[in-house]
N, C-alpha and C positions, 0 to 999 in steps of 0.2 A: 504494500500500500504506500501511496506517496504521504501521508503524514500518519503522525500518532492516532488523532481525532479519528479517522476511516478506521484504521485499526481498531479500535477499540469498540467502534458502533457495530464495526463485522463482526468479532469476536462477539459483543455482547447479543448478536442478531442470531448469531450462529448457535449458541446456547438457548436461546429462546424458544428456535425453533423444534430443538431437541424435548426441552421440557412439556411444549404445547401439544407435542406426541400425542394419539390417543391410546395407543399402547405402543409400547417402548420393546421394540423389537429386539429377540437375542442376536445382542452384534457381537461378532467373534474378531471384527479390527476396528473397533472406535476410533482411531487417528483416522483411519481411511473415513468413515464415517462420517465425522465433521470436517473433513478436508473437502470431501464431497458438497458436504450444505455450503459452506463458504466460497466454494468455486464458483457455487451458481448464486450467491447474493453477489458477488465480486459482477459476475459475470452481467446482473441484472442494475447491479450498480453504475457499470461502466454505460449501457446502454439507455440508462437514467440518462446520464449524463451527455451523451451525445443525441439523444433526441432534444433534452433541456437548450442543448450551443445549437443545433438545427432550426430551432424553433426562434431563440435570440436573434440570432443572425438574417431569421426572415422578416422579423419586425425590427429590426436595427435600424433601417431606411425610414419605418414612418416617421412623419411630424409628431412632432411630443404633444401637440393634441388629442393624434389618434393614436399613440399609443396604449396598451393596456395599462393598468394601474396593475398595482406588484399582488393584489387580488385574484385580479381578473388572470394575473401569468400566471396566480399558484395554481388555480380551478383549472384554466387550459390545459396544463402543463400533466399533472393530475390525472385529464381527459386523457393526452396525447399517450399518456404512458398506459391507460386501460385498454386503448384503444391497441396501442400496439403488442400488449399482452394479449389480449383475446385475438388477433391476427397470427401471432406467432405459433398459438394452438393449432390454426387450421394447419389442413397439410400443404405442401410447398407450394403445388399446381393451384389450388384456391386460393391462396395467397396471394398468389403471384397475379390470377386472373383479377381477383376482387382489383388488385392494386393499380393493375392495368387499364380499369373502369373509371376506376375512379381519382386515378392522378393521370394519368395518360389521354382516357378521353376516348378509348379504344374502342371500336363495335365488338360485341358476341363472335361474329366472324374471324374478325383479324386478328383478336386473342386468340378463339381456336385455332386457327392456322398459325400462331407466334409457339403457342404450347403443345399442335400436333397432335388438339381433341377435335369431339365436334359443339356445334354452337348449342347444343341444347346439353352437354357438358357443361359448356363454359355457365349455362342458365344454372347450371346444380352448384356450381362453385360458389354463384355469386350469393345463390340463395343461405350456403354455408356461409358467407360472408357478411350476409345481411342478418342473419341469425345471431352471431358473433357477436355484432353491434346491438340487434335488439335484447342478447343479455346482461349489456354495460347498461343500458339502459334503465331495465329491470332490477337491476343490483341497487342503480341512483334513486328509484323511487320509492 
């Protein structure tokens, strides 16, 4: 970790997670264990973090009247990171199609032809896609 402070919130996140178990499986290499949970908070950390500079970086340009207030980035920011957890679940191809919908701009078709399904494939992806979204939803309300 690059300072003590990350250190320490891994570590203490990395414990937490162990405790909040609902049963506490017989582990036969506990180092490997929590080296495991700690890879994937690191792992979940780091991608915290560069979705967090992605998102900066796209409102860097606005006028500091349209800027968000440090509120409105925590709630965004928050969104951005649900959102991209529930996408990461789907699998690679729905992923990729949803993504292609909807940052790209792309038809059913020309995803199916980019991923080498057919268009009412690319319909089932999207659907797991919209799915995804309408569980963040469901969680917020």
């Amino acid at each position: 970790m690059s300072n003590l402070a990350d250190a320490e919130d891994l570590a203490s996140e990395t414990f937490l997670r162990v405790i909040v178990l609902p049963e506490l499986p017989a582990i036969a290499m506990p180092r490997a264990f929590l080296t495991t949970i700690a890879k994937r908070l690191i792992f979940n950390l780091w991608r915290r973090r560069d979705l967090e500079n992605a998102y900066l970086n796209a409102i860097a340009h606005l006028p500091e009247a349209q800027a968000p207030s440090p509120e409105e980035r925590a709630v965004l920011l928050e969104t951005l990171e649900a959102i991209a957890t529930a996408l990461d679940a789907l699998p690679g191809k729905a992923r990729r199609a949803f993504l292609m919908s909807q940052l790209d701009g792309l038809t059913y078709a020309e995803i199916g032809q980019q991923l080498g399904v057919s268009a009412s494939m690319v319909r089932q992806y999207m659907a797991q896609g919209w799915q995804a979204c309408a569980r963040i939803r469901a969680a917020d309300a």
